[in-house]
N, C-alpha and C positions, 0 to 999 in steps of 0.2 A: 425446523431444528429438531434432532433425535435427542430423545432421554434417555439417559442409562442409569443402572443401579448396581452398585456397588454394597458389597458388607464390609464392616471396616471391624477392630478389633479397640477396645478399648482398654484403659489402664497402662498405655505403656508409659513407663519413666523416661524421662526429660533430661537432657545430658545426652554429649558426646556420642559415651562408650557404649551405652543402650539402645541409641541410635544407630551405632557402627553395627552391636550385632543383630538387629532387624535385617539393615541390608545384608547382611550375609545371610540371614535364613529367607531371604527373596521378597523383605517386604521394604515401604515405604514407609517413614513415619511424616504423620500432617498433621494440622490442628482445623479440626472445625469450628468457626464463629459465625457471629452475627445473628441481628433480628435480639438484638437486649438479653440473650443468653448467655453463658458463661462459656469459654472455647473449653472446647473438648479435647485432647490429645488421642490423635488415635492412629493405626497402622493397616499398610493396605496391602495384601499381596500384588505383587508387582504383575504379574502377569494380566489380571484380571484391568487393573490398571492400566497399561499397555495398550490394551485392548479399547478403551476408552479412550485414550488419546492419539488413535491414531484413523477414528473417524474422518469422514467428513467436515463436521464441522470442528476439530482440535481442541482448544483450551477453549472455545464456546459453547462446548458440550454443557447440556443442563442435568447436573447427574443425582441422579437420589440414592442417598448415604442411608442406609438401614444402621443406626446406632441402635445396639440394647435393642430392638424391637421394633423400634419407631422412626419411621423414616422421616428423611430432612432433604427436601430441595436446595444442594446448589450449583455453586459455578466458583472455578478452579479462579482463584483472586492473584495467587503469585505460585511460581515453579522453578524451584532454584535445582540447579544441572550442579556436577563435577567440573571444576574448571579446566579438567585435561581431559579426560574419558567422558562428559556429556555425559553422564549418567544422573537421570534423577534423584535428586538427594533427599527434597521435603518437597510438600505442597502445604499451600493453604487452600481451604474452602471455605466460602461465605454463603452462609446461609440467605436466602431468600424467598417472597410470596409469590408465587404464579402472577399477581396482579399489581407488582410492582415495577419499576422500570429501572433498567438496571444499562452502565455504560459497558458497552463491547468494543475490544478491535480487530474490523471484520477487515480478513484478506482483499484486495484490489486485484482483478487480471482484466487487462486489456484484451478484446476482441474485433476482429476483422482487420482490414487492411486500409488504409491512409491510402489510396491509389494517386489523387491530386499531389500527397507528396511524395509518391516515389517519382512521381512524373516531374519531379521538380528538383531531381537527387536531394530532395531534406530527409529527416528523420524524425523519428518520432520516439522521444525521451518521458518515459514513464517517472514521476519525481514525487509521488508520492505512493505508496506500497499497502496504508493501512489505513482504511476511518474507522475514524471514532464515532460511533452512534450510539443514542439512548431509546431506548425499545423494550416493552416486553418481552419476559425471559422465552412466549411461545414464538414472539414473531422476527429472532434474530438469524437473519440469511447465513450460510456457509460460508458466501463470498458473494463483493459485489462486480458486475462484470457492466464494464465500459466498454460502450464500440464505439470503435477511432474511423470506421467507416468512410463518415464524410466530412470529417478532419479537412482543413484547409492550410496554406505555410505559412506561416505565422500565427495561425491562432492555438490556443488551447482551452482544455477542456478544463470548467473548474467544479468544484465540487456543488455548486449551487445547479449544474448540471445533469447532476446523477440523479436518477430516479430509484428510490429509497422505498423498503417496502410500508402502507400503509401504516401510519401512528407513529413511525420512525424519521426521528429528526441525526443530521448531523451534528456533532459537535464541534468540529474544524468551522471558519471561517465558511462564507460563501463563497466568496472569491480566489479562495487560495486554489493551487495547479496542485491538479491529477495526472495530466500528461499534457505536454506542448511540444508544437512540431517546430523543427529546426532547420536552420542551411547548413549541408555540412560545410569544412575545412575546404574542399575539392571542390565544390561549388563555390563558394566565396573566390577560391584564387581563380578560377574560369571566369564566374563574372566580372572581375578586377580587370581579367588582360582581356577579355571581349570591350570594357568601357575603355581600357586606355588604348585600345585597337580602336574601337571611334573616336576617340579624341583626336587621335593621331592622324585619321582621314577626314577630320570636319578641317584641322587647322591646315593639313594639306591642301584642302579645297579651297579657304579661304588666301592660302598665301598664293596658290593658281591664280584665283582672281582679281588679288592685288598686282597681280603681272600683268595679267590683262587691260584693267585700268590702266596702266603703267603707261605701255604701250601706244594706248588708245590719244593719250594725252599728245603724246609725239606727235602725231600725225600732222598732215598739214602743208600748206605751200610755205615759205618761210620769205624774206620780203630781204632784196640787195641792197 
């Protein structure tokens, strides 16, 4: 996981209209807390900002805040957007120890190909997007990636599955679904008229041989 460092600017006022004109002069206004300190208010230039959050690893960036002099480790706790324009409006940052264990929610991408179930027209429905893991702030992956490889139709993969980096536990359930593979719509209604296609020639066959029996019974010399 990469660390970045940010300078932030202290003393701005709280309110609205203070806030409005930060964002015009191209900055962010956030509060830093945590760690039994008092929150800080303070303002980022957005650019620099930016920049940060459009790593690799995103809002699980471990980023060290230079306040007044002295740096402070942390990680971005909440990021409130514009509700129309998505534009960053505030952050929060929480302070944190390099040796403490902190909850993240690390991206999910699925890798490789389910070839048993294309071979079977199923699919394969990715149904969960994000876990939640608890880990050191040095040992939180970018993303976790899952191969659907040797995926079979009907099973799925669950999160007790995944292989998490060392000292790293899930938060989610063990059980609960990361991806399971499916029949589609199109497969269902082919195997439906394939079944009622045999049924229709088992009872064919059977009403044949109840003719035949039939027959059989006639036979015979018959007495004057």
């Amino acid at each position: 996981m990469s660390e970045l460092q940010l300078s932030v600017e202290t003393g701005r006022k709280g309110g609205t209209r203070p806030a409005r004109r930060l964002r015009r002069e191209g900055k962010i206004p956030a509060v830093v807390y945590g760690l039994e300190a008092d929150p800080v208010p303070v303002a980022i230039e957005w650019p620099a900002l930016r920049a940060a959050l459009t790593t690799d690893a995103g809002l699980n960036a471990l980023i060290t805040l230079n306040i007044d002099g002295e740096d402070h480790l942390t990680v971005i706790k909440d990021l409130q957007r514009h509700p129309v324009r998505r534009d960053v409006i505030h952050l929060d940052f929480m302070r944190i120890r390099a040796d403490q264990e902190i909850e993240v929610n690390i991206p999910i991408s699925l890798t490789g190909e389910a070839l048993e179930v294309t071979r079977a027209d199923g699919m394969v429905d990715q149904t969960m997007y994000e876990l939640v893991i608890l880990t050191k702030p040095g040992n939180v992956p970018d993303e976790i990636l899952v191969d659907i490889t040797n995926l079979q139709l009907g099973e799925s993969i669950k999160v007790g599955d995944v292989e998490l980096p060392a000292g790293a536990t899930a938060v989610a359930d063990a059980d609960d679904a990361i991806a399971i593979s499916l029949i589609t719509r199109s497969t269902r209604e082919a195997m439906a008229r394939d079944a009622a296609a045999e049924a229709g020639l088992e009872e064919g066959g059977e009403a044949e041989a109840a003719d035949d029996d039939g027959d059989g019974d006639g036979d015979g010399d018959s007495e004057d």
